[in-house]
N, C-alpha and C positions, 0 to 999 in steps of 0.2 A: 576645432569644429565649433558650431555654431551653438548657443547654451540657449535652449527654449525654455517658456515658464510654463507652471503644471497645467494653465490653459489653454497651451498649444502643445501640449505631451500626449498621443495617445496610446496606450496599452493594448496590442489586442494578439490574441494568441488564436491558432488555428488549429482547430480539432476536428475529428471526425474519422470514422470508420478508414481501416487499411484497403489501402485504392481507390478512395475520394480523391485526388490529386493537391493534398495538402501542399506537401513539398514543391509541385510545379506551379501553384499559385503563388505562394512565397518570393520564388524566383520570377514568375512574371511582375511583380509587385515589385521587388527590386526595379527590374529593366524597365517598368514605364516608369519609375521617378530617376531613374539614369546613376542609379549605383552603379549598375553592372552595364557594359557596352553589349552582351551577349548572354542569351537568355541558357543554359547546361539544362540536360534531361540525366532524371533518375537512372533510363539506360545506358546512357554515356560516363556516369559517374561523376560527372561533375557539378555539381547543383552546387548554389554558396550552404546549404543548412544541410545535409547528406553528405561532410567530410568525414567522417570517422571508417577507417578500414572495414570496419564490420560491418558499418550501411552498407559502403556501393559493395563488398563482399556479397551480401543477401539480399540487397537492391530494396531495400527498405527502412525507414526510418528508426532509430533505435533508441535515439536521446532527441530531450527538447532542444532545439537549438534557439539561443537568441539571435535577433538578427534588428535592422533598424534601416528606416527609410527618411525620405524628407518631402512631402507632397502638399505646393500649396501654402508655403508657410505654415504649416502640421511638423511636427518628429512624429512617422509612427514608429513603436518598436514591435515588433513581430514576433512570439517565439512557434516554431513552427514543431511540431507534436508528432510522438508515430499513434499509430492506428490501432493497433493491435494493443488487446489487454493485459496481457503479461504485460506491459513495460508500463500500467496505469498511474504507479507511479512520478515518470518524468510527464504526464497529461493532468495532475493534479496538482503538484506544485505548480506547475505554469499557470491553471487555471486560476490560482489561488492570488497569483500577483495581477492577473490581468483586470483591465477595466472594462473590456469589451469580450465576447466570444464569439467569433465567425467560426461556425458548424458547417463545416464543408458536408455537402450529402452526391453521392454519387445518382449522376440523372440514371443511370440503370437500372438502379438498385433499388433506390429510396430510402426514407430511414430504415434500415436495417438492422442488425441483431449490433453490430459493433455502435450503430448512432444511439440505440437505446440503453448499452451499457455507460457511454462518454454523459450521454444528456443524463441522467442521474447522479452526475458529478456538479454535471453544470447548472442543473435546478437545485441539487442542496447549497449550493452556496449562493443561489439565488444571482447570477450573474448577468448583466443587460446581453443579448444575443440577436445577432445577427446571423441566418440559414443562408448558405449558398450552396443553388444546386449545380454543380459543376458539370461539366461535359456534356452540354445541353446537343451539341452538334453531333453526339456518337449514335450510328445509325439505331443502337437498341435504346436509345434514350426513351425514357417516358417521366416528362415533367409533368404534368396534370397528375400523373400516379406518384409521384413523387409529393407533390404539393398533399396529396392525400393523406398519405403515409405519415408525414408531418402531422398535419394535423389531430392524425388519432395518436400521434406520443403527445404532442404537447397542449392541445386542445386546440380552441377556439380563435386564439387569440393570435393566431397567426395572420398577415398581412402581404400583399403581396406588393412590391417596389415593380417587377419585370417579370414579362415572362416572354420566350423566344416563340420566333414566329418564322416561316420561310417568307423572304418576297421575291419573288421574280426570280425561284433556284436557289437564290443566295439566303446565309446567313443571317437573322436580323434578330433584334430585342425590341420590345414594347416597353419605356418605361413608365409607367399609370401617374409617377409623382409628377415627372417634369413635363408629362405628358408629350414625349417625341420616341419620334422611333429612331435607332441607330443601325445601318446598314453594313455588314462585313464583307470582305472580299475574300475570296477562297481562301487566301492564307492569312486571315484574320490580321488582326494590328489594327490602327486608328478605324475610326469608323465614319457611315457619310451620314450626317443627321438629313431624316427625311419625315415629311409628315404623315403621322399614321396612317395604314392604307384604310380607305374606305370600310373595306371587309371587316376589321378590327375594331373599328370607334363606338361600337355597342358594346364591346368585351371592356374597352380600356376607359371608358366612360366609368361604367358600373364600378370596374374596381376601383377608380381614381377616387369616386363618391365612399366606396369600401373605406378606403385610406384615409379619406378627410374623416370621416366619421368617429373611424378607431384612434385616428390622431384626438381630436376633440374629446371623446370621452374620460382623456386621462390629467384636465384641468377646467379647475369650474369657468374659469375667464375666456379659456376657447369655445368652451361649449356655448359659451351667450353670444360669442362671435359668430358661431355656426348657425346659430338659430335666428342671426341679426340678419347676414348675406348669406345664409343658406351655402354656404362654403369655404376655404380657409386657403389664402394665401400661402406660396411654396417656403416661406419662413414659418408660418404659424404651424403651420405640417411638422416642419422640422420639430417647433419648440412639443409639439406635441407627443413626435412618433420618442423623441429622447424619454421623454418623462414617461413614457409608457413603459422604453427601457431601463430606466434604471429602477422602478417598481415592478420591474419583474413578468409586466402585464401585455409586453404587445412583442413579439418576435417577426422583424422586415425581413420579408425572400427574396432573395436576389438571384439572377444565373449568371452562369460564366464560362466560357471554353476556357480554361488556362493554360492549355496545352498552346492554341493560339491566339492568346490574349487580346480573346473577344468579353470586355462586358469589366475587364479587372481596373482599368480606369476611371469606369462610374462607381466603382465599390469603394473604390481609395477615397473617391470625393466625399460619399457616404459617413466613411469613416473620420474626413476630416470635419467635415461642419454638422453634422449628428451625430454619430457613436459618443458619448459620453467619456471624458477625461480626466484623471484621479480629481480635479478640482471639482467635479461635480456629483464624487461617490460617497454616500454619508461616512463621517468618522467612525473608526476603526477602535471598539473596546478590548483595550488590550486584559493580560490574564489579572493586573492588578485591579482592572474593573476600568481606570480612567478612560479618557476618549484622545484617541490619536488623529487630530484632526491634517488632514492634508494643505498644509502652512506653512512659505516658506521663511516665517520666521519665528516659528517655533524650534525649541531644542531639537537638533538632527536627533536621528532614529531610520536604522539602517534594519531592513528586514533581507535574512539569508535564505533565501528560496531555493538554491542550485548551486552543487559544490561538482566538482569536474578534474580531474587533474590530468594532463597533459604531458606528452613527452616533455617540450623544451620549457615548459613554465611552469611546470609542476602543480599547484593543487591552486585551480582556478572558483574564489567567489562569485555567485551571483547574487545581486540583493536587486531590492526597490527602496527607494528613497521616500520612506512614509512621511519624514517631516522634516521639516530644516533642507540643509544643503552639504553636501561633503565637498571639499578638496583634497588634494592630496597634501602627504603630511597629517591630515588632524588624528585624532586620540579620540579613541571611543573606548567605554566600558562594553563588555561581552555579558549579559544580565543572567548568562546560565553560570559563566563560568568566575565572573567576577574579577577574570585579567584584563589587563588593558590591553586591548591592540592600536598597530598606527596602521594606516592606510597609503602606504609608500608607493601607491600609481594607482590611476583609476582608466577605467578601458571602455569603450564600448565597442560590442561584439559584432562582429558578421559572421557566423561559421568562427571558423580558424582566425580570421584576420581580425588584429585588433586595433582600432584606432584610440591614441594617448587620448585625454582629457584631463582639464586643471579642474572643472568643478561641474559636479552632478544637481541638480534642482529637486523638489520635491516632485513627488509622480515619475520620477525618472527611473528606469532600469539601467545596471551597470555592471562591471566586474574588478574586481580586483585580485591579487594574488599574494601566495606567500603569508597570508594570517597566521598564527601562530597554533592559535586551538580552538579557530571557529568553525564550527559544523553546520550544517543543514538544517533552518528551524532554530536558529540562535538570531539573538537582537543584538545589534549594537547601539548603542548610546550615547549621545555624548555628553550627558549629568549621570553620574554614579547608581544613584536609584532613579534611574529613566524608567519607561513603560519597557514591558514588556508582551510583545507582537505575538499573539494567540499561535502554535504547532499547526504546522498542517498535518492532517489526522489521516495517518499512510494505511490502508489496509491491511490488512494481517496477514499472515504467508499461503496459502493453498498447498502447496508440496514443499514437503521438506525429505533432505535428503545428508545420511552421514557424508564428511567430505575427507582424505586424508591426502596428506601426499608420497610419492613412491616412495621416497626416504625421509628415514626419521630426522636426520639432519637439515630436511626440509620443511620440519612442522611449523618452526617459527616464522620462517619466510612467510609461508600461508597464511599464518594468523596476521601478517601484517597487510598480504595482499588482499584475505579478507575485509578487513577492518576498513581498507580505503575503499573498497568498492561499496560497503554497508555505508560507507560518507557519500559518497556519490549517488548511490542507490538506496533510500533509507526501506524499501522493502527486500531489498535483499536483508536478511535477518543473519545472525551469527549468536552461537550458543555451545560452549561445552559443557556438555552430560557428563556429571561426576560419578551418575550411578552406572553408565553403560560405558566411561572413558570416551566418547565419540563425538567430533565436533560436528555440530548439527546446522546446517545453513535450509533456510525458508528464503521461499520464489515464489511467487506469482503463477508456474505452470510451465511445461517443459520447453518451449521455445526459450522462453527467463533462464532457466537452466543451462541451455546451452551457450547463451549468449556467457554467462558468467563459468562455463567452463571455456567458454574460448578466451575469454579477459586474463584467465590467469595461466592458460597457456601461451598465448602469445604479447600477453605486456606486462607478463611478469614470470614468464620463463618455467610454469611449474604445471609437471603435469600429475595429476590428481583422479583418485580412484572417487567416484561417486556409488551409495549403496543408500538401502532401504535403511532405515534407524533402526537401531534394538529397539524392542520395548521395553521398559522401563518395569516389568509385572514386581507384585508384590508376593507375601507367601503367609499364611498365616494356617490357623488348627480350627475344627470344628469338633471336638470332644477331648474331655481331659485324659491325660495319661499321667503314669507314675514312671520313672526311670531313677538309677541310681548308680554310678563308677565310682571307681574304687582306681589310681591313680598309686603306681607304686615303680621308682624305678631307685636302683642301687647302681653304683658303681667306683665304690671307692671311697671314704670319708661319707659325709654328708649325704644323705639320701635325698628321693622323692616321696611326700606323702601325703595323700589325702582321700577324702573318701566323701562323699556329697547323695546324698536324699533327698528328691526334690517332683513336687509334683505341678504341671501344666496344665494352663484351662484357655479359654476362648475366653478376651476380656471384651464388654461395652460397657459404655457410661451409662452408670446407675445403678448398677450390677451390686449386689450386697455383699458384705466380705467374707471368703471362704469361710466355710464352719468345720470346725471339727481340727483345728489349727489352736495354737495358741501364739495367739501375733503378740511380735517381742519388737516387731518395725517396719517402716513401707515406708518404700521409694515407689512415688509416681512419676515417672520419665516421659514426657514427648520428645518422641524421637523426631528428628531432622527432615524423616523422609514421610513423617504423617504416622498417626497411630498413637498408640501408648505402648511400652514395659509398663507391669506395675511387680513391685521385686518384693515379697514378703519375708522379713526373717522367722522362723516359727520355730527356732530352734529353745530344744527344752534343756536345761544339766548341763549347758556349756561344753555339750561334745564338739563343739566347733565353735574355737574363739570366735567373738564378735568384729575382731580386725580382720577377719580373714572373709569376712561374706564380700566387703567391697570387689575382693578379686573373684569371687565367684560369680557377683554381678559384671564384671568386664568380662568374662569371657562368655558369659548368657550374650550381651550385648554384640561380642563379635562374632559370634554365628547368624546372631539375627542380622549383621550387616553384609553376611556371604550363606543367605539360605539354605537351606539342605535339599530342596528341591533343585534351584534352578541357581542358587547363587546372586536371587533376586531381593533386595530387604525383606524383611520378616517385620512383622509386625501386630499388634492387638492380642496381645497373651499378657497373661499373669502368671508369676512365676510363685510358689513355695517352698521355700528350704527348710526343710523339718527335722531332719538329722544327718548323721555320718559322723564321720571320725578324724582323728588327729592324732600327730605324731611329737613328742618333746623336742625330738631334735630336727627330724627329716619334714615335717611339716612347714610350708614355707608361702609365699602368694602366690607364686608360681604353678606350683601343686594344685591348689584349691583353683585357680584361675584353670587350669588343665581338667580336673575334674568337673566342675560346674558346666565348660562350655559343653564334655562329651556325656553326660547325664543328660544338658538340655537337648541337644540334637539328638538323644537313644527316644527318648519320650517324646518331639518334636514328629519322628517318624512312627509312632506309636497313635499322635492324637488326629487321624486321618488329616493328613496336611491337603493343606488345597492353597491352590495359586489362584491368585488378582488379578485383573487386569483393567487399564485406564479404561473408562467411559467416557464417550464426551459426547456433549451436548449440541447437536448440529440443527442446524434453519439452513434452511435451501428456497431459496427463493426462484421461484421456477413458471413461465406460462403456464395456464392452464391445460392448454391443449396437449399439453407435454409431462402432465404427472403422472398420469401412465407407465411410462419410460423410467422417472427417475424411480417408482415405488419397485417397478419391476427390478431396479438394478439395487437399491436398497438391500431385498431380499437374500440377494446374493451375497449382503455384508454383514449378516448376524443383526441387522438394525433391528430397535425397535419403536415402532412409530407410535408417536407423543400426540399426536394434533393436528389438523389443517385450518388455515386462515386463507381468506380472501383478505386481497389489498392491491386495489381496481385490477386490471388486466391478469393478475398474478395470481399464486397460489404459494401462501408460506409453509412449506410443511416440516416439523418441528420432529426430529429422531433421534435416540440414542444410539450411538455407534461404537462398538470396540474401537481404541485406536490401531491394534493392530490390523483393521481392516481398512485402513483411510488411507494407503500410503499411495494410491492410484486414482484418488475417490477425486479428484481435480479432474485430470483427464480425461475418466469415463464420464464424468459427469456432462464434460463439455461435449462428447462425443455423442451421446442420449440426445441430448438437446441442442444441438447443433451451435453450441455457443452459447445460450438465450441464457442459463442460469445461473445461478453463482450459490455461494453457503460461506457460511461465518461457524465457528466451532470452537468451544471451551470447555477445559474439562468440568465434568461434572462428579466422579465418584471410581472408585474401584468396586469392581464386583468379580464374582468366580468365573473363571472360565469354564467351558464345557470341557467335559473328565475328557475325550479322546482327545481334547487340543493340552489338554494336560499332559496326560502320557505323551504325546507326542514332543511337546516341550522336555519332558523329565529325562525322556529318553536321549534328545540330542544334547542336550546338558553333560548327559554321565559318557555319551558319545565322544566330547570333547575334553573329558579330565583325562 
């Protein structure tokens, strides 16, 4: 295949809201540069970027696919995105490698609640964009309210390349930059160039002047042009409308039918001689701070964007080509893991089909296979201490859910079928809880969920019970007590003996040391799970050798690591050992470990025990016109609210929330708000639960011994 330089590479990946018709632009985008002989529909199942069973299963996009064309003496390379937020992970990484964003907006709809959560990916990373409103020709379309819409998410700076028009019944687009109109025939395809009708040329005047204008403003050398002939030549547009885009300043609208690819021809041209291409994106500061400039003879530097594994080829790379050139065969350092990999074929993608390649250029996207231990978010290199390519920063999980499988013989399988899809998927999350024994998997929101239980029943053979997570509660005392056992058993030779005195308090930091003791020692222990032991010896006259407290302290400690309430960690007590007794012969560690643990748990239930529970710290970022809703459903989760912020459109409101109350708090949230909102959440602290959620805990506890 043909090897382009990073001047004629362009990057552009296609997002926007589910049933914008990403996917069927994709595939018209194909068939006008003549990949494909035959354009497939999502309903047919055969699209090139909608191969995976579970797409055309649910007839929706699931993974980014890459895909590439050739238009024009251009490569574009295409990765085409699903829609829907659960899977915002595979629409982040792509956006991450791309040089352009074509924001597909459905003409029905406008920007809608899915364009407004995708464009807050694609303004933090400050990416050049291109809006197309697609399906201009669907009887409910409304482009004028669409163009609207736009503009109150992104401002001002929006510009308009075309906007569709009927002439004579038929089909047609107004383009303002080239100023011609293109006419369609009922079933769309090539179009007849006609002079804009009469009726139009005050509309397509004003905006053409629109466009020269906003072109011009975004360099001083145009703008003296503008002010010299009061207008700007269809190149000077060009060098203007790019620089607007790659400063983040000027977003070109374009339409499209691409169902009957009306208007995807002018887009591609768009794309080739203005869209911006990695040679004109500034360099890339990588984490050790240098700049990874897009150079093709600079040290190669391989960025792993997209990991994929396949039936027949097994665990498929995606990178970009930051700098230098790969072939096959060469030798890179891996900067996370510090092995060497080789690069034994290089691919580029369509869907499923892979086309060989000898050598990749810089700006280029690519794949290869069979890496040994490169992950998603890994550099390759090819000098030892290269740069290393700044992570793409994956959201955090929304729902999480215990995962097991039906047999125990089966657990290792899981954890490996887990592990690859956490490769493939870096917001799928994976995690065993050693305090609750339960493998804990984080998603995105229950569509995510089910996609990843259908992955591992049907391409990895295992079917799996899904449940709520334990909670993790803690257990501690609020007033001290006294308790004391006495530990005796005989049965032959050698006896049991021991005898333990010992009293419990409620410890915090700063607390003054027990009075009325006479301290002979102290151990201050942080324990594993948060908290302190503080273990006192206060023994008077050596009624209890000093070798023997150690085992008195281990058995304090293994209650406190199977609670007396719930069997939840114990935690934040100070212990006293004051007296008791010993035996010359039957006295042993054993004994004293035996006595100490059942003295602490007799006093433990004596010093009014009370149970913990996680807090976390939650932001919900929510319209305004909808916090209503979300305060109303708050309520219903023991929250307590911290704060509210404005931050333009939006409302940040800041609550504490039991975790045991969050295990749904994704769903209904979305539900409230019809999508619009999201939250971020970390813990924040343990505090008491309320006493009837106590009993009711203590009680299924003793329910289950």
């Amino acid at each position: 295949m043909k090897i382009f330089d990073n001047k004629h590479i362009k990057n552009v990946v296609l997002v926007g809201a589910h049933g914008a018709g990403k996917t069927t632009l994709a595939e018209t985008m194909l068939f006008e540069a003549g990949l494909i002989n035959r354009r497939g529909t999502v309903e047919q199942k055969n699209t090139v970027s909608d191969y995976h069973e579970i797409e055309q299963e649910r007839g929706t996009s699931i993974f980014a696919t890459p895909l590439h064309t050739e238009w024009r003496n251009y490569k574009i390379n295409i990765i085409d995105t699903p829609g829907l937020d659960d899977f915002i992970g595979e629409i982040i990484s792509s956006i991450r490698v791309a040089d352009t964003i074509v924001h597909v907006i459905n003409a029905e709809h406008g920007a809608d609640i899915g364009t407004e959560i995708i464009w807050d990916y694609v303004d933090k990373y400050r990416k050049p964009t291109v809006f197309v409103i697609n399906k201009f020709d669907h009887e409910k379309a409304n482009f004028d309210q669409s163009v609207n819409s736009l503009q109150r998410l992104v401002g001002k700076n929006t510009v308009l390349i075309q906007y569709p028009i009927k002439l004579d019944g038929a089909n047609a687009i107004v383009d303002v930059m080239k100023m011609k109109c293109y006419k369609f025939g009922p079933d769309g395809g090539k179009p007849e160039k006609v002079p804009i009708p009469e009726a139009e040329l005050d509309r397509a005047n004003q905006l053409h002047n629109d466009l020269v204008e906003k072109a011009a403003e975004n360099d001083e050398d145009l703008m003296e042009l503008y002010f010299d002939k009061g207008t700007l030549n269809e190149d000077e547009m060009r060098q203007g409308i790019k620089l607007g885009m790659l400063n983040h300043d000027l977003f070109p609208i374009f339409t499209t039918s691409a169902l009957l690819d009306m208007g995807s021809g002018r887009l591609m041209g768009f794309i080739d001689n203005v869209a911006p291409s990695a040679s004109d994106l500034k360099p890339e500061q990588s984490e050790e701070g240098e700049l990874v400039a897009p150079k093709v003879d600079a040290p190669t530097t391989l960025f792993i964007f997209k990991t994929l594994f396949e039936p027949n080829l097994g665990q498929v790379s995606f990178f970009k080509v930051k700098a230098g050139e790969v072939k096959v065969n060469d030798k890179f350092y891996n900067q996370s893991t510090n092995e060497i990999e080789v690069v034994n074929n290089l691919y580029i993608m369509d869907g499923k089909t892979k086309h060989p390649v000898n050598r990749l250029t810089v700006g280029d996207i690519g794949a290869t296979t069979k890496l040994k231990g490169t992950e998603t978010n890994d550099t390759l290199s090819q000098n030892e201490n290269g740069p290393t390519i700044k992570p793409i920063q994956f959201p955090q999980s929304r729902l999480e859910k215990s995962v097991s499988a039906n047999s125990s013989s089966e657990e290792e399988k899981l954890n490996e079928a887990l592990r690859r899809i956490n490769s493939q998927d870096p917001t799928i999350t994976m995690q065993y809880n050693q305090e609750t024994h339960q493998t804990i998997v984080g998603c995105q929101g229950e569509l995510h969920l089910a996609v990843l239980e259908w992955q591992l029943e049907n391409s990895y053979g295992l079917k799996c019970n899904f449940q709520a997570p334990r909670i993790s509660y803690r257990e501690t005392i609020q007033r001290s007590a006294n308790a004391n056992y006495r530990h005796k058993k005989q049965s032959g030779g050698s006896g049991q003996f021991a005898q333990v005195h010992l009293k419990i308090e409620p410890y915090y930091e700063g607390m003054q040391e027990p009075e009325g003791f006479n301290i002979r020692g102290k151990n201050e222990i942080d324990l594993d799970w948060g908290g302190k032991l503080v273990f006192y010896n206060c023994i008077v006259g050596g009624v209890i050798d000093t070798r023997f407290l150690p085992s008195i302290m281990k058995g304090i400690l293994e209650v406190m690591e199977q609670g007396p309430l719930t069997k939840s960690y114990a935690r934040d007590i100070r212990v006293m050992v004051y007296d008791g007794k010993m035996h010359s012969v039957d006295s042993n560690d054993i004994s004293f470990k035996i006595a100490g643990a059942t003295a602490f748990k007799d006093a433990f239930k004596q010093a009014n025990p009370k149970l913990l529970e996680p807090i976390l710290d939650v932001s919900i970022k929510v319209p305004e016109s909808m916090v209503g809703n979300v305060m109303t459903e708050l309520q219903t989760r023991r929250a307590m609210i911290q704060g509210i912020n404005s931050e333009d459109q939006y409302q940040i409101l800041k609550a504490m929330i039991p975790k045991a109350e969050m295990s749904d708090f994704s769903t209904k949230l979305r539900s409230v708000t019809q999508g619009r909102a999201n939250f971020t959440s970390t813990f924040s602290k343990y505090d008491a639960v309320p006493t009837h959620v106590q009993k009711e805990l203590v009680a299924l506890n003793e329910s289950q011994e």
